[in-house]
C-alpha positions as a Markdown table, in Angstrom:
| # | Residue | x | y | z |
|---|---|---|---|---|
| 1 | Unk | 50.0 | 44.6 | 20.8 |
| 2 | Unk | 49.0 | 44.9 | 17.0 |
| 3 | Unk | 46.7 | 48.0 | 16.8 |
| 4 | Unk | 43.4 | 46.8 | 14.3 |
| 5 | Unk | 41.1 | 49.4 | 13.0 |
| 6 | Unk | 38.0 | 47.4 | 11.2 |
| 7 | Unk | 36.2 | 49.4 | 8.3 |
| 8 | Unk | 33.5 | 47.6 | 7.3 |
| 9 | Unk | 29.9 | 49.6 | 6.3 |
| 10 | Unk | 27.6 | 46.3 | 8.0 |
| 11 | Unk | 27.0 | 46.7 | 11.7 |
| 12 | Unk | 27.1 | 42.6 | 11.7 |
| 13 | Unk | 30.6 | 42.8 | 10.5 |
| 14 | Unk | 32.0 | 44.8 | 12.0 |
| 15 | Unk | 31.3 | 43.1 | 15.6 |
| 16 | Unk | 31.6 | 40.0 | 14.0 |
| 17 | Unk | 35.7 | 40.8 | 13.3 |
| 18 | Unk | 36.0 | 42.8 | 16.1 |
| 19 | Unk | 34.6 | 39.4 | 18.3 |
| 20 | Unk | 37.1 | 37.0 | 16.2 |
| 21 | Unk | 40.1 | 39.7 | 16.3 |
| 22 | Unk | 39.6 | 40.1 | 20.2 |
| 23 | Unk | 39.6 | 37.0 | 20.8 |
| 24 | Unk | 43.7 | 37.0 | 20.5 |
| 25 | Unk | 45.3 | 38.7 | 23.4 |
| 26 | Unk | 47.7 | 40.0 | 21.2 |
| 27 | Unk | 45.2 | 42.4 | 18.9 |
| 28 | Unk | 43.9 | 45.7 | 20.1 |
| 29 | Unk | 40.8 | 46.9 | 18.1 |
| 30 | Unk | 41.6 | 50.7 | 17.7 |
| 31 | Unk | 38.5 | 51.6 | 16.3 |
| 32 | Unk | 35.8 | 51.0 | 13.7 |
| 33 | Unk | 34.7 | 52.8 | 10.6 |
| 34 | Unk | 31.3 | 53.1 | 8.6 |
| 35 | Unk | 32.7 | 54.2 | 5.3 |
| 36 | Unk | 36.5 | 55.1 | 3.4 |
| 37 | Unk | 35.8 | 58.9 | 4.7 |
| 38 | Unk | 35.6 | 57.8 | 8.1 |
| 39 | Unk | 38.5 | 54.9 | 7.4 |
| 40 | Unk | 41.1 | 58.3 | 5.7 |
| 41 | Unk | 40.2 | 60.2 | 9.1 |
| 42 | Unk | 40.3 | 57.4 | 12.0 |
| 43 | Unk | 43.8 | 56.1 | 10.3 |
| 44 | Unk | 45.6 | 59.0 | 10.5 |
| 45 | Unk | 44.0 | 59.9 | 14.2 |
| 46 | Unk | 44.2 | 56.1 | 15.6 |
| 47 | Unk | 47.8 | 55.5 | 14.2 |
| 48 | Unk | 46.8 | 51.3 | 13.8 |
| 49 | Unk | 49.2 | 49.5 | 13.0 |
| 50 | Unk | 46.7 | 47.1 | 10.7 |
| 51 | Unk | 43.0 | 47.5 | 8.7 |
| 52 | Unk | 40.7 | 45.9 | 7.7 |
| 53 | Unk | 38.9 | 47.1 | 4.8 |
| 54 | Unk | 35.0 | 46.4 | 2.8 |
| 55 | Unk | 35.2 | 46.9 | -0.8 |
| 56 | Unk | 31.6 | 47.9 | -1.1 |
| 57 | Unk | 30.6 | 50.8 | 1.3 |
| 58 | Unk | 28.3 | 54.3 | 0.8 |
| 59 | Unk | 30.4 | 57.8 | 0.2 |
| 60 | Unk | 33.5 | 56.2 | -0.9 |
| 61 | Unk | 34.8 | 52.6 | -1.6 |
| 62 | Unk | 37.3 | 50.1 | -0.1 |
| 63 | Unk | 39.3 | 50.5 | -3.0 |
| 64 | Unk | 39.2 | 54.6 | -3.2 |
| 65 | Unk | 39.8 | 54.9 | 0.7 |
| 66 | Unk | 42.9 | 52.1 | 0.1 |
| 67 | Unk | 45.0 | 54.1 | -2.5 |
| 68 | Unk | 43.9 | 57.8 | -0.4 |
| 69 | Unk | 45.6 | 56.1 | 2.8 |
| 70 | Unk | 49.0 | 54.8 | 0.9 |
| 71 | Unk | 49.4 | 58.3 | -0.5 |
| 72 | Unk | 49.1 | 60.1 | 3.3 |
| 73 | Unk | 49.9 | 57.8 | 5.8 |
| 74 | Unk | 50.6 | 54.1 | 4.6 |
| 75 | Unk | 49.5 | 51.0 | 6.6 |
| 76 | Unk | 49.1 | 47.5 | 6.0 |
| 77 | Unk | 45.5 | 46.6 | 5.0 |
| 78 | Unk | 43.3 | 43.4 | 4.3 |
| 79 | Unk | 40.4 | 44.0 | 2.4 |
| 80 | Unk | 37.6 | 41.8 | 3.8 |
């Protein structure tokens, strides 16, 4: 199972990628964030193996949250 946490600050997104991502049997959506705060916290509680990752979201960025989680806890991550 691949382990997928989707960050994304649009409600519509985010089920939209969690409906496409669960549509493989292979893909486990983790969890979902609002924002790169949440994003820092959920991947180093949820462990995923994978995110996905907005650019533009409120209290901190794609980009911010991207370089916060290489420094404590790295992960492979698409930026949607």
């Amino acid at each position: 199972m691949i382990r997928v946490l989707i960050v994304d600050d649009s409600a519509f997104m985010r089920n939209a990628l969690k409906t496409m991502l669960s549509s493989d049997p292979e893909i486990e959506i983790v969890g979902v964030a609002r924002d790169g705060i949440e994003a820092i916290e959920k991947v180093i509680s949820l462990n995923p193996d994978i995110v996905t990752m907005d650019v533009e979201m409120p209290r901190m960025d794609g980009l911010t949250a991207l370089r916060r989680i290489m420094e404590i806890k790295p992960v492979p991550v698409i930026i949607v």
